[in-house]
GUVODREN-761859 format. One record per residue (C-alpha): residue in three letters; y, z, x. Coordinates in steps of 0.001 Angstrom, whole numbers, padded with zeros to 6 digits, always signed. Example, Ala and Ser with C-alpha at 12.3 -4.5 7.8 and 13.67 -1.06 7.14 Angstrom:
BEGIN
ALA-004500+007800+012300SER-001060+007140+013670
// end
This chain:
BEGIN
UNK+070746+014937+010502UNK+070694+016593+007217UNK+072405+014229+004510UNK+075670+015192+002622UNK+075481+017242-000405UNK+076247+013629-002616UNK+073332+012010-000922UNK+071088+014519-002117UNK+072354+014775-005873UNK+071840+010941-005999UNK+068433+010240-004439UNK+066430+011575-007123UNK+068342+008575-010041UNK+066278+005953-008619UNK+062820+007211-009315UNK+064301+007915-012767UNK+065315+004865-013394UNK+062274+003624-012461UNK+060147+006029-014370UNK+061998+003861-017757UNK+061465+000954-016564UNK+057961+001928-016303UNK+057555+003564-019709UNK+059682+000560-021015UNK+057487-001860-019009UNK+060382-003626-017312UNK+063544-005222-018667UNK+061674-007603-021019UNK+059943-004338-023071UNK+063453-002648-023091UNK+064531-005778-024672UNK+062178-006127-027366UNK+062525-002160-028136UNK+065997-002994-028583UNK+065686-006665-030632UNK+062588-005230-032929UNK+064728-003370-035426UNK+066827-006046-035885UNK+064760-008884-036225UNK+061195-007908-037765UNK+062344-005749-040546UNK+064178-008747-041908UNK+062024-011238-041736UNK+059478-008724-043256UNK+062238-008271-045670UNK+062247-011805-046925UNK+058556-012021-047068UNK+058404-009454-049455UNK+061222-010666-051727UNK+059198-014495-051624UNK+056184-012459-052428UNK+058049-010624-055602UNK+059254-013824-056640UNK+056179-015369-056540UNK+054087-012119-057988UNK+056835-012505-060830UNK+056085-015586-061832UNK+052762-015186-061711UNK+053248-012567-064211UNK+055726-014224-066726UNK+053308-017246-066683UNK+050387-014326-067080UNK+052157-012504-070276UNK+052720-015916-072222UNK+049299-016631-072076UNK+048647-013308-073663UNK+051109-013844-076052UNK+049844-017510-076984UNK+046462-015520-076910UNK+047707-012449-079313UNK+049168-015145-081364UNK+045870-017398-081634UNK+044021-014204-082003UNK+046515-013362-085435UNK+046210-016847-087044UNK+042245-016586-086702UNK+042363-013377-088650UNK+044603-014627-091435UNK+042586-017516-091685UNK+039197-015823-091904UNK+040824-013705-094020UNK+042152-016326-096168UNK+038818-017956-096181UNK+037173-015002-097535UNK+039186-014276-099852UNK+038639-017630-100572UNK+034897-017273-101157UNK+035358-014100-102968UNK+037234-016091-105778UNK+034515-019012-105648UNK+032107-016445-106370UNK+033672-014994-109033UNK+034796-018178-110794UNK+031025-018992-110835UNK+029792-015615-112042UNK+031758-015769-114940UNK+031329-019470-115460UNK+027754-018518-115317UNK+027910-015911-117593UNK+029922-017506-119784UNK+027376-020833-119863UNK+024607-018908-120942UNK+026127-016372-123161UNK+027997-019535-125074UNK+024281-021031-125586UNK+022607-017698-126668UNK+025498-017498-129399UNK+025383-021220-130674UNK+021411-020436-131131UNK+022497-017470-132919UNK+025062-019461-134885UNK+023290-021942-135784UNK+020276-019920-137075UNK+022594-017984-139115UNK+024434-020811-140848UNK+020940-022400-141657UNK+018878-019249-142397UNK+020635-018843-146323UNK+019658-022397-146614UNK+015817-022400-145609UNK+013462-021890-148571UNK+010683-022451-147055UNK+009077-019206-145554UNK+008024-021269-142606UNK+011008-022666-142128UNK+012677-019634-142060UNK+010108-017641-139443UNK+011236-020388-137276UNK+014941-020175-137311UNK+014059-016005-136998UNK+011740-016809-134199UNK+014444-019025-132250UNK+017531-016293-132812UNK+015227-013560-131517UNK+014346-015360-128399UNK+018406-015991-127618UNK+018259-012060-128119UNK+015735-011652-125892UNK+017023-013885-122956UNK+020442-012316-123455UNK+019355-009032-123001UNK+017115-010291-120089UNK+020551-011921-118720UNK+022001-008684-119146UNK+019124-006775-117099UNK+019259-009369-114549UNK+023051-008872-114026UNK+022795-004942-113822UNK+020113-005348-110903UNK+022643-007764-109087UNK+025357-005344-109548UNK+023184-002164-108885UNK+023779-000790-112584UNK+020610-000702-113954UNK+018032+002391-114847UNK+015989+002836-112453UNK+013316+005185-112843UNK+011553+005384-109060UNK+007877+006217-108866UNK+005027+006480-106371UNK+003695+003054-106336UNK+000021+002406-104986UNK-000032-001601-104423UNK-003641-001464-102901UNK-004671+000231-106040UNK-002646-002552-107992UNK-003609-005133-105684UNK-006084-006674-108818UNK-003479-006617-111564UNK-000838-007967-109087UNK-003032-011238-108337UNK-003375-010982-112316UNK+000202-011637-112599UNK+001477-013996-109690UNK-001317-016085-110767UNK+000099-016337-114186UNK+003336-017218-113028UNK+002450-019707-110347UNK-000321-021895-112606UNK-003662-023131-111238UNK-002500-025543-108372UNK-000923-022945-106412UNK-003501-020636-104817UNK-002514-016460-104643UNK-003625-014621-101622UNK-002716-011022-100938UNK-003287-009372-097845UNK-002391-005656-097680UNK-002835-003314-094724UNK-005469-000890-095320UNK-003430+002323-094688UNK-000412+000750-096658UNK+001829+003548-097809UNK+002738+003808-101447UNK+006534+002871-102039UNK+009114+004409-103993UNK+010421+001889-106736UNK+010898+001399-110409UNK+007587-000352-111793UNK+008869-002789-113842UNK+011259-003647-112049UNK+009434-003963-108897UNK+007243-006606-111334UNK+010199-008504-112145UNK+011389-008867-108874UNK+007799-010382-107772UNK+008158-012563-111111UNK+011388-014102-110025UNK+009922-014815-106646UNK+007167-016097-107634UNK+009028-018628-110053UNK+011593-019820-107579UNK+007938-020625-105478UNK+006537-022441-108160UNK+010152-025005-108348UNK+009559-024791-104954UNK+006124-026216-104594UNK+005563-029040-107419UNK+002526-030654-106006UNK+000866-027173-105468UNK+000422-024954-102632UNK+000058-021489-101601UNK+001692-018514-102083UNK+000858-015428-099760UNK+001898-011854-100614UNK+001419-009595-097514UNK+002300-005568-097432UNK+002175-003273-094453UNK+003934-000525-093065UNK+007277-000158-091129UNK+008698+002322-089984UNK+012510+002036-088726UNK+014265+003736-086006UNK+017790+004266-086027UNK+018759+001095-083684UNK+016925-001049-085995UNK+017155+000354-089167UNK+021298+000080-088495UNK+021050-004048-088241UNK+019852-003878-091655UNK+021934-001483-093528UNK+019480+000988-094231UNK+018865+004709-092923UNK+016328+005384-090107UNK+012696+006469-092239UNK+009282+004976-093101UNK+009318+001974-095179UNK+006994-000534-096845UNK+007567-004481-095711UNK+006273-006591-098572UNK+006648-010265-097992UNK+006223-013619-100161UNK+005622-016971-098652UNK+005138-020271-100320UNK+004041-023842-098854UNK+006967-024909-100559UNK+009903-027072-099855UNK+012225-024789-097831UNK+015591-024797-098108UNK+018324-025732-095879UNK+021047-023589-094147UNK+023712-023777-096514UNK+021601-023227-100105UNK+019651-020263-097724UNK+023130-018821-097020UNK+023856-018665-101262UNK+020592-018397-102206UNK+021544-014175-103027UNK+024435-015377-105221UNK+024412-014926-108865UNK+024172-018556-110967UNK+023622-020261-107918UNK+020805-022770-108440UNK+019712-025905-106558UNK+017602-026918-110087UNK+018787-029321-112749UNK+020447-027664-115702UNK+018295-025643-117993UNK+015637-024876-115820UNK+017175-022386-113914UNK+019431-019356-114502UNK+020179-018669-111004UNK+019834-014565-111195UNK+016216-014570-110101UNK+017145-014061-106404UNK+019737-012295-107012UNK+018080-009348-109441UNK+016048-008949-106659UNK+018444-008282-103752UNK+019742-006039-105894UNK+016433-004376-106962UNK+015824-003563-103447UNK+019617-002585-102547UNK+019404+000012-105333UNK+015819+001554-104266UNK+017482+002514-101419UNK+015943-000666-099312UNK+016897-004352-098899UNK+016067-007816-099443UNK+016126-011037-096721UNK+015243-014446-096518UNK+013780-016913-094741UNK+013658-020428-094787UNK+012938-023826-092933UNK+012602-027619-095059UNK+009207-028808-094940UNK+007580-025438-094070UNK+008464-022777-096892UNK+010430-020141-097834UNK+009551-015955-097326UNK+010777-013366-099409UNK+011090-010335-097623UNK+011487-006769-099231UNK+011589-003570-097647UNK+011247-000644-100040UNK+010911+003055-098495UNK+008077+005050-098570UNK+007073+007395-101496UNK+008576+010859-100798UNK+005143+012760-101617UNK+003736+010347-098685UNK+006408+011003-095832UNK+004541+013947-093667UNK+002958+011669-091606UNK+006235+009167-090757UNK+007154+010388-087790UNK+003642+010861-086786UNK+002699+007190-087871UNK+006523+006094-086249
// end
């Protein structure tokens, strides 16, 4: 018996209805298909938010420390600026203290001489008061030398400079200045270049060395002079100021005393002096930084107590000499 017309259109919604349930797999997947949109998202919702909140706080917390950091980082600055400025006045208070010292003793020489001179018969008597006001003229205009090379003012007239060829006449003079219970010893490289540098006041600048080693070394001792060559590169030749080239590295050492951290870190400024009053002027050092700052080179120091103290110089290389630099480098 064929079936009615009804029976056939509704025989095919069952396997329908189970093909969903099948996709859905069963009434519990339709279920969660329908709760998921509802549910999750929320609760995914209010994860989020906690996270913001907490991501916030984080980052108020984060941007006060900056700001306490920015803040610390400001005061630091004003106070090493403050601190410098500081020194810069210290420095100048005792420059023209300094100046002011010695110039007031040069003119109460000269005073005095002058109010006595009219007075002194006596030829003797008068070649001695002459004698006395020339040498406050003298040291005066060494004072004023001395200051020039600090500040970089004075005439220099550079020249080729040989010092294996003036190796003799160099012992000649440290010897001189250092007296007989401090033995001289120089040791020069035997392809030393010459050096560009004004003569005399290359001398002076090994004077004043050599005198702060004598202070230095009372008992005796040694004093060693060593030259050789150096050549800097850019990377190095940046750390000390100077331009990349072929340069000369002379360097004094005495047995001496040494001296500590803070008189090392002042030894370069002008009037400074660790000796008693009188026997020391305080622009040794000093004339010679600046020597070697103005000849286009520079001075250093080093120091430890009980083991000595080395002048170091570095004084570029005598233009006629340069071919072979880079060659040499």
């Amino acid at each position: 018996m064929l079936p009615d017309a009804g029976q056939a259109n509704a025989r095919p919604a069952a396997p329908r209805q189970e093909s969903l349930a099948g996709r859905a797999g069963g009434t519990e997947g339709i279920n969660d298909i329908m709760l998921s949109p509802l549910v999750h998202p929320s609760a995914e919702r209010a994860e989020l938010l906690a996270e913001c909140r907490r991501l916030r706080v984080k980052n108020d917390f984060l941007e006060g420390c900056c700001a306490q950091l920015q803040a610390a980082l400001r005061a630091g600055e004003e106070a090493r600026l403050l601190a410098l400025q500081a020194q810069k006045l210290e420095a100048i208070g005792q420059l023209t203290g300094g100046i002011a010292h010695d110039v007031n003793n040069l003119l109460t020489v000269l005073r005095g001489g002058l109010h006595l001179l009219p007075g002194a018969v006596e030829p003797a008597r008068r070649e001695r008061l002459i004698g006395r006001m020339e040498g406050a003229v003298s040291r005066g205009a060494e004072m004023t030398r001395r200051l020039l090379a600090f500040a970089r003012r004075q005439l220099l007239q550079p020249e080729p400079i040989d010092l294996a060829d003036r190796a003799e006449a160099l012992a000649t003079l440290l010897t001189g200045c250092l007296g007989p219970r401090i033995a001289v010893e120089l040791r020069f490289a035997g392809d030393l270049w010459p050096i560009a540098a004004d003569r005399a006041a290359l001398l002076l600048s090994l004077q004043n060395i050599a005198e702060n080693a004598r202070a230095a070394m009372a008992d005796g001792g040694r004093f060693l002079v060593t030259a050789a060559n150096r050549p800097l590169f850019p990377q190095g030749a940046g750390k000390l100021g100077l331009a990349a080239g072929a340069y000369v590295e002379i360097a004094c050492s005495d047995t001496g005393t040494g001296m500590t951290p803070e008189v090392l870190a002042r030894a370069f400024e002008p009037f400074f002096t660790t000796r008693p009053v009188g026997q020391g002027s305080g622009l040794g050092l000093p004339q010679v930084h600046g020597f070697a700052a103005q000849s286009g080179g520079a001075a250093r120091l080093e120091s430890a107590i009980g083991v000595g103290t080395t002048v170091i110089l570095l004084l570029p290389r005598a233009a006629g000499a340069c071919g072979a630099a880079g060659a040499s480098a």
